[in-house]
N, C-alpha and C positions, 0 to 999 in steps of 0.2 A: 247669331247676331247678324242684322244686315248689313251686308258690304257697303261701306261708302264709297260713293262718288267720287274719279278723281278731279280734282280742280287744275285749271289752267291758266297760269301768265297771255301765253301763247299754247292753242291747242297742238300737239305733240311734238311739242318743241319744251316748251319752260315750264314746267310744273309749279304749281303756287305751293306755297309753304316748304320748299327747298330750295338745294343750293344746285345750282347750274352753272356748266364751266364754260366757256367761250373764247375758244382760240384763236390767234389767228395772227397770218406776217403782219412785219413792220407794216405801215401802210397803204394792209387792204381796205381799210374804212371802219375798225369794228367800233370806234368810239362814234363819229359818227350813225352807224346804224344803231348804237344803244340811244343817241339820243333819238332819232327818227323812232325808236320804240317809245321813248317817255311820249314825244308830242303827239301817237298814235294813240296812245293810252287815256293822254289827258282829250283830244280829239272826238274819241270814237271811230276814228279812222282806220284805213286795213293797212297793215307793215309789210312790205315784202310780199303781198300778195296772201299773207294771211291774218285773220280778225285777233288782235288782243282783247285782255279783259281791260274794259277802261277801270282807271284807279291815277293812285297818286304814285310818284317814283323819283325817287329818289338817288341822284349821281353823286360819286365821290369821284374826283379826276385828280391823278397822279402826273400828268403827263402832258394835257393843254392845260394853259390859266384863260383865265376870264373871258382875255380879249378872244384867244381861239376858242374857246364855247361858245363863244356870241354868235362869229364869225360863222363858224361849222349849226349852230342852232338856227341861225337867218336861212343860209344853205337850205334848211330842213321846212321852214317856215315858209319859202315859196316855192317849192313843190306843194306842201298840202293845203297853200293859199289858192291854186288853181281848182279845189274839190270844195274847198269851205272858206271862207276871209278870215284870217287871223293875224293878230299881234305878239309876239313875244310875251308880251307887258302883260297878256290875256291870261296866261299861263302859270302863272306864279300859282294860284292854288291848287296848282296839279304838279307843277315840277320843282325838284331842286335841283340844280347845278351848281356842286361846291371844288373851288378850287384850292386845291392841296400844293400846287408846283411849290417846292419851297418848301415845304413846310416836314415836320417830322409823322408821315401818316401810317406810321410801323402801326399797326392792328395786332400782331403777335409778334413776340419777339421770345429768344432763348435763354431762359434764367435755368441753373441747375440740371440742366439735359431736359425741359420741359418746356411747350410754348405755352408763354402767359399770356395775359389780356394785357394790351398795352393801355397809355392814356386816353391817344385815339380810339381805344376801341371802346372806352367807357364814355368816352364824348358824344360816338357816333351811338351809341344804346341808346342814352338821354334823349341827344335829336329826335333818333326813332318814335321817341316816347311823345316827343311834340308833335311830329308833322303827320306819324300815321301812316309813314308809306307802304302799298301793297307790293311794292318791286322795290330794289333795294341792287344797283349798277356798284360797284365796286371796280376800279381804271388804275393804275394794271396790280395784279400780284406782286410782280415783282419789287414794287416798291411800298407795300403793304405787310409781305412776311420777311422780316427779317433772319430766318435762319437757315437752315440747308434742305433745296429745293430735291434733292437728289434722297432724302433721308426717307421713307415709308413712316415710320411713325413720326416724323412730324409733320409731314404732309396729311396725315387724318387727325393729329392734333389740332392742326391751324383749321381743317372742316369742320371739327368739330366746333372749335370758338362760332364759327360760321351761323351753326344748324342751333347753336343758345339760343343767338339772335330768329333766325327767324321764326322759328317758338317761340319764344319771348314777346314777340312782335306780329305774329300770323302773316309772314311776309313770306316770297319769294326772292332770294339773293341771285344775282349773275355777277358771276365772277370773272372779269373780263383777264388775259394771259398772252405771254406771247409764247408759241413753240420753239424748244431747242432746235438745233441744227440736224439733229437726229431726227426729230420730229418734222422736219422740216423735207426733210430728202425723203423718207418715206412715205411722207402722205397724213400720217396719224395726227397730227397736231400736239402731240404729246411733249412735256415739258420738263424734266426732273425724273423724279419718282412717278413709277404708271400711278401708282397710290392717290395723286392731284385724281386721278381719272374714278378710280374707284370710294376716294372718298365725296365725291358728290353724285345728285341723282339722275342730271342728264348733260351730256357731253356735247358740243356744239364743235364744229372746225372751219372755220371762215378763212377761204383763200382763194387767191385768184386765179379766172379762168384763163385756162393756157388749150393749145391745138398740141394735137398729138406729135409736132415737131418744134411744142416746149415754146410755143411763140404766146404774147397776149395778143387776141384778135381785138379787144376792147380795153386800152385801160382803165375805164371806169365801170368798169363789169367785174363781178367775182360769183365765188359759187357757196355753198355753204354743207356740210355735212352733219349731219344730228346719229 
């Protein structure tokens, strides 16, 4: 048979049609650069110095509401207004930003030693089904898997709810995360269970850049690991 091609969100970085994990401090900017990815996407513009595929994409935020989407999206909207003239208002059939703060957005939760689909995750299907998105941001885990981060099989339980969806959907999901303390001192970005790591298909680690005597030489600078 002929091998297929692989597809890309971002070339060697986000693979389309899987689930991609994205770590990174309190902080560093990651929700931020996911949105800087949606309006790159709907744009046609380069992210970080490399080309995405444009498409539609789709945010769930656990963590800013509305006002700091807006706020952090305008941020986004003039920088890429000095390459091209844009409006927020422009965007709508390319992005969604939905805000969850408040609200119960468990996607898996632990019934009988097993993680089920929760409501949220039947909500977010439907959507899917309506708007079509090729990305698929998900802000933060920790407020989406309700059960034990530290457990190996329900950490590839919870990817697996994941990987329905983006079959289901021919999407690519990022799943946005912060790293534990452990993960944090070492460098790994890693979170719980290494299993968060091995159950998806590519691994991202967003944090900030420090001088070799532990200083920020920029606070608005970080680095990224894949």
């Amino acid at each position: 048979m002929e091998i297929p091609a692989r597809k890309w969100i971002v070339p060697n970085y986000i693979p389309h049609k899987t689930v991609t994990l994205l770590s990174g401090d309190g902080g560093s900017g990651k929700t931020k650069l996911a949105i800087q990815l949606a309006v790159a996407r709907a744009l046609g513009l380069d992210w970080i110095g490399l080309m995405p595929e444009p498409g539609r994409t789709l945010m769930l935020s656990c963590e800013d509401d509305k006002d700091e989407l807006h706020r952090r999206g305008e941020d986004v909207r003039k920088f890429y207004a000095k390459q091209k003239p844009i409006r927020m208002a422009d965007l709508g059939e390319h992005i969604r930003l939905v805000d969850l703060v408040g609200e119960d957005s468990i996607l898996g939760f632990l019934m009988r030693g097993k993680i089920e689909p929760a409501p949220m995750y039947r909500a977010l299907d439907a959507y899917m089904g309506d708007f079509k998105p090729s990305l698929v941001i998900l802000d933060v885990l920790a407020d989406m898997f309700s059960g034990d981060e530290r457990s190996r099989s329900q950490a590839r339980q919870f990817g697996n709810l994941l990987k329905a969806l983006r079959l289901k959907h021919s999407c690519a999901i990022l799943l946005l995360a912060h790293p534990s303390q452990a993960g944090l001192n070492t460098g790994s970005g890693t979170s719980g269970s290494t299993d968060w790591h091995n159950a998806v298909r590519s691994r991202l680690y967003f944090y900030t850049a420090k001088t070799s005597q532990g200083e920020e030489p920029n606070k608005n600078c970080a680095r990224s690991k894949a």
